[in-house]
C-alpha positions in Angstrom: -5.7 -18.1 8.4 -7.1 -16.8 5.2 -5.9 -14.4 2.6 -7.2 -11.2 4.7 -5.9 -12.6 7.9 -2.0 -12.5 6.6 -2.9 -9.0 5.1 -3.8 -7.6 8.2 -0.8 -9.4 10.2 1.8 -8.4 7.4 0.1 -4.7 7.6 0.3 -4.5 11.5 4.1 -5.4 11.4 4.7 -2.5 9.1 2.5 0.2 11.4 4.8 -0.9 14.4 7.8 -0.5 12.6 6.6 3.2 11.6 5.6 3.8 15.0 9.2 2.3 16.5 11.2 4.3 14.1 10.7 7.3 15.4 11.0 6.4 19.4 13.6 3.7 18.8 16.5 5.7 20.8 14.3 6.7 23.3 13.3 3.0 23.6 16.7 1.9 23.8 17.9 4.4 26.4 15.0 3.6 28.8 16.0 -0.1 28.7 19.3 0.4 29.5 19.0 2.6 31.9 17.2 -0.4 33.4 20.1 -2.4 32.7 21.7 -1.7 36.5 18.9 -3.2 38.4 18.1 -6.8 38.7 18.5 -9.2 36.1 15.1 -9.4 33.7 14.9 -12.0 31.0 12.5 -9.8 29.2 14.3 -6.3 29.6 17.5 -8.1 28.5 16.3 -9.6 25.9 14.9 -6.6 24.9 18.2 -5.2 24.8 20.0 -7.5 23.1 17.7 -7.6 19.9 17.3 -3.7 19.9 21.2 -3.7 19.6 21.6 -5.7 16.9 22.0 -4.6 13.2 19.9 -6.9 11.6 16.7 -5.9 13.4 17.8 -2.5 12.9 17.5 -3.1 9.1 14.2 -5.0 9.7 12.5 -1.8 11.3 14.1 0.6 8.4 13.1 -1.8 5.9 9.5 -2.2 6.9 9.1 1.7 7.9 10.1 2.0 3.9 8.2 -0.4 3.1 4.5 1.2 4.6 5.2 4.6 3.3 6.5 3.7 -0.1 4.5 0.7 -0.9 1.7 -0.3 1.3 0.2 2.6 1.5 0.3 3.5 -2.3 -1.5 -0.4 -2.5 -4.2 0.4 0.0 -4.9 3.6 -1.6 -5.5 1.9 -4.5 -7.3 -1.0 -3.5 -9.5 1.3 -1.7 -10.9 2.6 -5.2 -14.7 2.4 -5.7 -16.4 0.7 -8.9 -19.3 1.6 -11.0 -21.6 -1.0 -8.9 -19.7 1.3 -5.5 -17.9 -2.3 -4.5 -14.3 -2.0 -3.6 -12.1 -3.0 -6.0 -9.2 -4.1 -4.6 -5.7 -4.5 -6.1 -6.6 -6.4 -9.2 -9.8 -5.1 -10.1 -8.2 -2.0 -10.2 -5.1 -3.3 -12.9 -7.7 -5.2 -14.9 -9.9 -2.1 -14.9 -7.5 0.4 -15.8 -5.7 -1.7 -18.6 -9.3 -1.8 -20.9 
């Protein structure tokens, strides 16, 4: 996997955790309300991890994480150059330090 490839993976775990954040108690209550019925690996699993306080740290962290530093980076390595290449995150410190 190249350079871009763990970007994009790194960048997709953040989105989720943004997206979870909000729903996460609503998440949680729908799987156990399902907790009754009969036994499901997956559901309980489920369960299980989403009650833990170290993935609940995870999902805060990386929510943090997106809106306080990920998307400050892509904003900035979105920036256009005189030749209307992107720059990216370096070309953009060695560009502004000149």
């Amino acid at each position: 996997m190249g350079r871009a490839g763990v970007g994009v993976r790194h960048e997709g775990s953040l989105a989720l955790a943004c997206d979870l954040l909000p729903i996460y108690e609503r998440v949680q209550a729908f799987v156990d309300s399902g907790m009754a019925k009969a036994p499901s690996i997956l559901r309980d699993s489920v369960f299980a991890r989403g009650q833990a306080t170290p993935f609940l740290v995870d999902v805060h962290v990386r929510a943090i994480m997106m809106h306080v530093a990920w998307d400050e980076l892509r904003a900035r390595s979105n920036l256009k150059g005189k030749d209307e290449r992107t720059l990216g995150p370096l070309g953009v410190a060695s560009s502004t330090t000149r």
